[in-house]
N, C-alpha and C positions, 0 to 999 in steps of 0.2 A: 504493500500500500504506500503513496508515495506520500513524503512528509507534505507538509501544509508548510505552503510559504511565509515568513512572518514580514511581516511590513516594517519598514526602516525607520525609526526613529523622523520624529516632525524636526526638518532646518530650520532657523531662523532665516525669515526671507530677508535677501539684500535690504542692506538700509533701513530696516526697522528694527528696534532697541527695545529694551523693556520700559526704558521710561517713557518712549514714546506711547507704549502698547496703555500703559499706566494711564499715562496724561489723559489719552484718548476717555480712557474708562473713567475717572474722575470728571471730563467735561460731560458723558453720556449722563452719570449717576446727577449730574447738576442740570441737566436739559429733562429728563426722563424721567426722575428718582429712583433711590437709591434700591429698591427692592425691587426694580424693573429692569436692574440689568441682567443680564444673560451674554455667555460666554458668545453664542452663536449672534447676540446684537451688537458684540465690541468687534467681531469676525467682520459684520459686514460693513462695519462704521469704518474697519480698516482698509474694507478693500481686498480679504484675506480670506483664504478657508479655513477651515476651525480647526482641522488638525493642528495648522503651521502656527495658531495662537497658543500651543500648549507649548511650542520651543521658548516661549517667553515665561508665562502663567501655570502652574501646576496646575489648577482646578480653581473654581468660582471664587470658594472660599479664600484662597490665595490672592486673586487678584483685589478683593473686596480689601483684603485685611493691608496688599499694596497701597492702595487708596487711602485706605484708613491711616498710612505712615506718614503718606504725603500732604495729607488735609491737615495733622496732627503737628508737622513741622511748619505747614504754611501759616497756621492760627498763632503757635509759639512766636514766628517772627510779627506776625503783625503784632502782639500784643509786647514783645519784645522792643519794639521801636517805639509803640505808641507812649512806653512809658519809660525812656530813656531820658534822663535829668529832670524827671520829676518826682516827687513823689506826697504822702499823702495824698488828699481830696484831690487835686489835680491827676496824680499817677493812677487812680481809681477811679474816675471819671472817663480820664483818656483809655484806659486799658477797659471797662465795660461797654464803649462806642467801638472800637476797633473789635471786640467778641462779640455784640452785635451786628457791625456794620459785614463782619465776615460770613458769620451763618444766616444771612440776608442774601448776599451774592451770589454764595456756594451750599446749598442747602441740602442737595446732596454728597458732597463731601465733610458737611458740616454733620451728618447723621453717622454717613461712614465712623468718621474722628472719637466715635462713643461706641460701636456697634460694632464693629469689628477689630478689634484690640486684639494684637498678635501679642503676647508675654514675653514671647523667647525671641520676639524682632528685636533684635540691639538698636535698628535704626528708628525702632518706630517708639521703642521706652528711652532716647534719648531724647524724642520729640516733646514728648509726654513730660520728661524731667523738667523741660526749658518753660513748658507751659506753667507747672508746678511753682516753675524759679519765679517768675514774672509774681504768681497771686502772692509768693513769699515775701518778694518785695515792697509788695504794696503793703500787708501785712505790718513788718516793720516799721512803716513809717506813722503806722499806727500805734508802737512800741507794743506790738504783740507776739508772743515766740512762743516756742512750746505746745502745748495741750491749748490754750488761748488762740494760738495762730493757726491752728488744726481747726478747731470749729469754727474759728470767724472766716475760714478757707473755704470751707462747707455751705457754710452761711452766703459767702458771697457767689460759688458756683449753681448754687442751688436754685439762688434768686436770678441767675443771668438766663441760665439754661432754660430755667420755665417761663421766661418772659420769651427770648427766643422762640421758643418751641412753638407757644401759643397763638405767638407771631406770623409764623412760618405756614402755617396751616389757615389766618387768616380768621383767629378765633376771637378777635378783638372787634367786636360789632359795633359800638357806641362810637357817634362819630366824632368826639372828641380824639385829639393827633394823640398817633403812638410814641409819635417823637416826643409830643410835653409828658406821657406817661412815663416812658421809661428814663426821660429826665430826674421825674420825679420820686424814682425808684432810685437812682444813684444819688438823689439827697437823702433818701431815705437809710440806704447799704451806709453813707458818709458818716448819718449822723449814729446809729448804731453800733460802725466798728470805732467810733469815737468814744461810745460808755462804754466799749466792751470792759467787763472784769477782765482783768489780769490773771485771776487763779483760774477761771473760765472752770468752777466749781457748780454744776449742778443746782438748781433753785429747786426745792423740795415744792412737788404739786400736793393737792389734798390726799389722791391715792399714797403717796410715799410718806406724807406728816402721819395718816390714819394708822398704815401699815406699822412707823415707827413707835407711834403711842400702842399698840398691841403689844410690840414685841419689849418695849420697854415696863410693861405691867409684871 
């Protein structure tokens, strides 16, 4: 019986790179969204058959979590420049406009930059580190470090992302500007990480006072 021929490994075709294969897929996931791309729709955007896209991409998941390194570096530098020789209220201000102004443009890479987190990409957890470094900075000039600058980190991602998010989807009906809200939201995050406690020590609610007076009988 005669063996079965096996098919030769996919070339990469002349002149196209993986960052190009990348870029492509990042502009689709931002025209398209992000859960509507498909290997066989970055194929044809290239111009390419679908084998010859795996000489670049391992599989979906691969390219997605590509994107997700490249959206993840490109948010780092904006917010990296926007709050260069500033800081406090000003570096916090400027660094929440440029994390806004970014997942407004690229909406789909802006989803990627959460959603497909690679752990073991060096290039994509350095991306991630720089983002990190920027909210640290700002932090500090709020004279907060520690367990303090961990939740007030939180605190300040938590409030960007769901303004964002809610944004993005066009979930803000009242026709008053999103621009004076979300103004109003970074005087808000200003005035907040300006009380923050320092011990950034837990406030006992009714459930934990009630709990403590039992356990204290």
């Amino acid at each position: 019986m005669p063996s079965k021929t096996r098919k030769p490994p996919a070339r990469p075709r002349a002149g196209l790179s993986r960052k190009a294969v990348v870029d492509t897929g990042a502009t689709l996931v931002d025209r398209d969204g992000f859960e509507q791309l498909t290997m066989a729709s970055l194929a044809k955007e290239l111009g390419i058959a679908l084998p010859s896209l795996y000489a670049h991409v391992r599989s979906l998941e691969h390219l997605r979590q590509q994107i997700a390194a490249l959206a993840t570096g490109e948010l780092g530098l904006r917010m990296s420049e926007a709050i260069e020789g500033r800081a406090r209220s000003e570096a916090l201000f400027e660094l929440g406009r440029a994390y806004r102004a970014y997942a407004l443009q690229h909406p789909g890479r802006y989803v990627a930059s959460f959603t497909a987190v690679d752990t073991t990409d060096p290039e994509q957890l350095e991306a991630g580190m720089r983002c990190i470094r920027c909210i640290t900075a700002v932090m500090r000039g709020y004279e907060l470090v520690e367990a303090a600058a961990t939740d007030a980190a939180r605190f300040l991602r938590s409030s960007l992302h769901g303004f964002v998010s809610i944004e993005r989807i066009e979930g803000f009906a009242h026709p008053r500007s999103r621009e004076g809200s979300f103004e109003a939201l970074l005087l808000a995050l200003d005035r907040a990480l300006s009380t923050w406690p320092s011990d950034s020590k837990p406030v006992a609610t009714g459930a934990t006072r009630t709990k403590s007076k039992k356990s204290s009988r």
